[in-house]
C-alpha positions in Angstrom: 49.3 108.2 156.8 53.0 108.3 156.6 53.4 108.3 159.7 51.1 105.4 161.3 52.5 102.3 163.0 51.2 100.2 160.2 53.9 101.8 157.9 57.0 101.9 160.1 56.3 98.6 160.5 56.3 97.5 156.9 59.3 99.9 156.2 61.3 98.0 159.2 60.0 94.7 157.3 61.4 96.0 154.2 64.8 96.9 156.0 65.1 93.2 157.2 64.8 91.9 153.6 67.7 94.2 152.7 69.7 93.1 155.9 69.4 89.3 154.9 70.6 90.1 151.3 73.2 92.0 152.7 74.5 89.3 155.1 74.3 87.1 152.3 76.2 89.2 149.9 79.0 90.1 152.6 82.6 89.0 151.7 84.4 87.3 154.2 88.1 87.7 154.7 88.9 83.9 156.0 92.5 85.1 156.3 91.6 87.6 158.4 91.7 87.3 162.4 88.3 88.6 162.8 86.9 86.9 160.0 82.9 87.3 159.6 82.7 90.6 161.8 81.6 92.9 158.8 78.7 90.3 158.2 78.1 90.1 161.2 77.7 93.5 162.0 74.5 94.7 160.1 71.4 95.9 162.0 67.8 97.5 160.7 66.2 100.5 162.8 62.8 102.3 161.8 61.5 105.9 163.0 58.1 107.7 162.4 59.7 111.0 162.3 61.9 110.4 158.8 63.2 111.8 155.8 64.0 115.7 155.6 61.2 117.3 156.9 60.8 114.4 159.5 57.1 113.6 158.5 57.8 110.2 157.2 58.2 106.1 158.6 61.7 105.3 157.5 63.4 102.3 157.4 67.6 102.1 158.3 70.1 99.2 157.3 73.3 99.9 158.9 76.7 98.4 159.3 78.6 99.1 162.1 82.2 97.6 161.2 84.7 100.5 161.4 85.7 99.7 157.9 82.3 99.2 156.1 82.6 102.1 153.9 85.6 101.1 152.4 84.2 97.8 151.2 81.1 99.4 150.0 82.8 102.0 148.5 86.6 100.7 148.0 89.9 102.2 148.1 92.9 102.9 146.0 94.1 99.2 146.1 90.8 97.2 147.2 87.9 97.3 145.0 84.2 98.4 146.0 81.9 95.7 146.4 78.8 97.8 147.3 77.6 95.2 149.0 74.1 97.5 150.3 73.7 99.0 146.9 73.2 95.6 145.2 71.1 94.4 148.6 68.8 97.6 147.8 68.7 96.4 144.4 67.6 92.9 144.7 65.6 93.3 148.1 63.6 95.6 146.7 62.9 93.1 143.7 62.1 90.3 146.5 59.7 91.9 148.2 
Protein backbone atom coordinates (compact mmCIF):
# COMPACT_ATOMS: atom_id res chain seq x y z
CA UNK A 1 0.00 0.00 0.00
CA UNK A 2 2.86 2.42 0.51
CA UNK A 3 3.85 2.13 -2.43
CA UNK A 4 0.77 2.50 -4.93
CA UNK A 5 0.35 5.38 -7.42
CA UNK A 6 -2.61 6.64 -5.37
CA UNK A 7 -0.11 7.53 -2.61
CA UNK A 8 2.79 9.10 -4.42
CA UNK A 9 0.41 11.08 -5.83
CA UNK A 10 -1.11 12.55 -2.69
CA UNK A 11 2.47 12.82 -1.14
CA UNK A 12 3.51 14.94 -4.46
CA UNK A 13 0.07 16.89 -3.62
CA UNK A 14 1.24 17.38 -0.18
CA UNK A 15 4.86 18.58 -1.42
CA UNK A 16 3.04 21.28 -3.65
CA UNK A 17 1.22 22.69 -0.52
CA UNK A 18 4.62 23.04 1.17
CA UNK A 19 6.20 24.56 -2.07
CA UNK A 20 3.45 27.45 -2.21
CA UNK A 21 4.02 28.23 1.48
CA UNK A 22 7.48 28.24 0.92
CA UNK A 23 7.40 30.67 -2.13
CA UNK A 24 5.24 32.63 -0.06
CA UNK A 25 7.39 32.73 2.94
CA UNK A 26 10.70 33.43 0.77
CA UNK A 27 12.62 36.69 1.56
CA UNK A 28 13.53 38.66 -1.13
CA UNK A 29 16.66 40.72 -1.26
CA UNK A 30 15.30 43.85 -3.59
CA UNK A 31 18.84 45.11 -3.28
CA UNK A 32 20.12 42.31 -4.69
CA UNK A 33 20.92 41.93 -8.60
CA UNK A 34 19.25 38.73 -8.76
CA UNK A 35 16.52 39.54 -6.70
CA UNK A 36 13.59 36.70 -6.42
CA UNK A 37 15.90 33.79 -7.59
CA UNK A 38 15.83 31.87 -4.20
CA UNK A 39 11.90 32.09 -4.53
CA UNK A 40 12.05 31.27 -7.50
CA UNK A 41 13.88 28.39 -7.28
CA UNK A 42 11.84 25.76 -5.40
CA UNK A 43 10.62 22.50 -7.07
CA UNK A 44 8.55 19.25 -5.53
CA UNK A 45 9.65 15.60 -6.83
CA UNK A 46 7.83 12.25 -5.61
CA UNK A 47 9.33 8.57 -5.83
CA UNK A 48 7.71 5.15 -4.91
CA UNK A 49 10.88 3.65 -3.75
CA UNK A 50 11.37 6.20 -0.52
CA UNK A 51 12.61 6.49 2.84
CA UNK A 52 15.43 4.17 4.19
CA UNK A 53 14.65 0.94 3.25
CA UNK A 54 13.13 2.40 -0.06
CA UNK A 55 9.60 0.75 0.39
CA UNK A 56 7.76 3.99 0.73
CA UNK A 57 5.96 7.00 -1.74
CA UNK A 58 7.85 10.04 -0.73
CA UNK A 59 7.32 13.47 -1.34
CA UNK A 60 10.64 16.13 -1.93
CA UNK A 61 10.53 20.06 -1.67
CA UNK A 62 13.77 21.34 -2.85
CA UNK A 63 15.54 24.56 -3.40
CA UNK A 64 18.02 24.74 -5.81
CA UNK A 65 19.67 28.30 -5.11
CA UNK A 66 23.39 27.76 -4.29
CA UNK A 67 22.85 29.58 -1.11
CA UNK A 68 19.54 28.19 0.25
CA UNK A 69 21.02 26.55 3.22
CA UNK A 70 22.37 29.48 4.58
CA UNK A 71 19.02 31.29 4.66
CA UNK A 72 17.33 28.26 6.02
CA UNK A 73 19.86 27.74 8.31
CA UNK A 74 21.86 31.19 8.65
CA UNK A 75 25.31 32.27 9.22
CA UNK A 76 27.55 33.96 11.66
CA UNK A 77 26.20 37.50 10.57
CA UNK A 78 22.80 36.65 8.79
CA UNK A 79 20.09 35.18 10.71
CA UNK A 80 18.17 31.72 9.75
CA UNK A 81 14.90 32.22 8.54
CA UNK A 82 14.02 28.46 8.02
CA UNK A 83 11.90 29.29 5.58
CA UNK A 84 10.90 25.12 4.76
CA UNK A 85 10.76 24.43 8.42
CA UNK A 86 7.93 26.82 9.03
CA UNK A 87 6.41 25.83 5.30
CA UNK A 88 6.38 22.06 6.85
CA UNK A 89 4.81 23.53 9.77
CA UNK A 90 1.90 25.35 8.46
CA UNK A 91 1.38 23.16 5.17
CA UNK A 92 0.96 20.42 7.00
CA UNK A 93 -1.85 22.36 9.15
CA UNK A 94 -3.39 23.42 5.62
CA UNK A 95 -3.93 20.42 4.30
Amino acid sequence: MLQMPGMEAEMLRRAKVIQGVAEALSPVDESSPDAGHYKSSWSTDSTARGGRRRDRAVGYVRNNAYYARWVEYGTERVHAHHVLLRAAQLGGRNQ
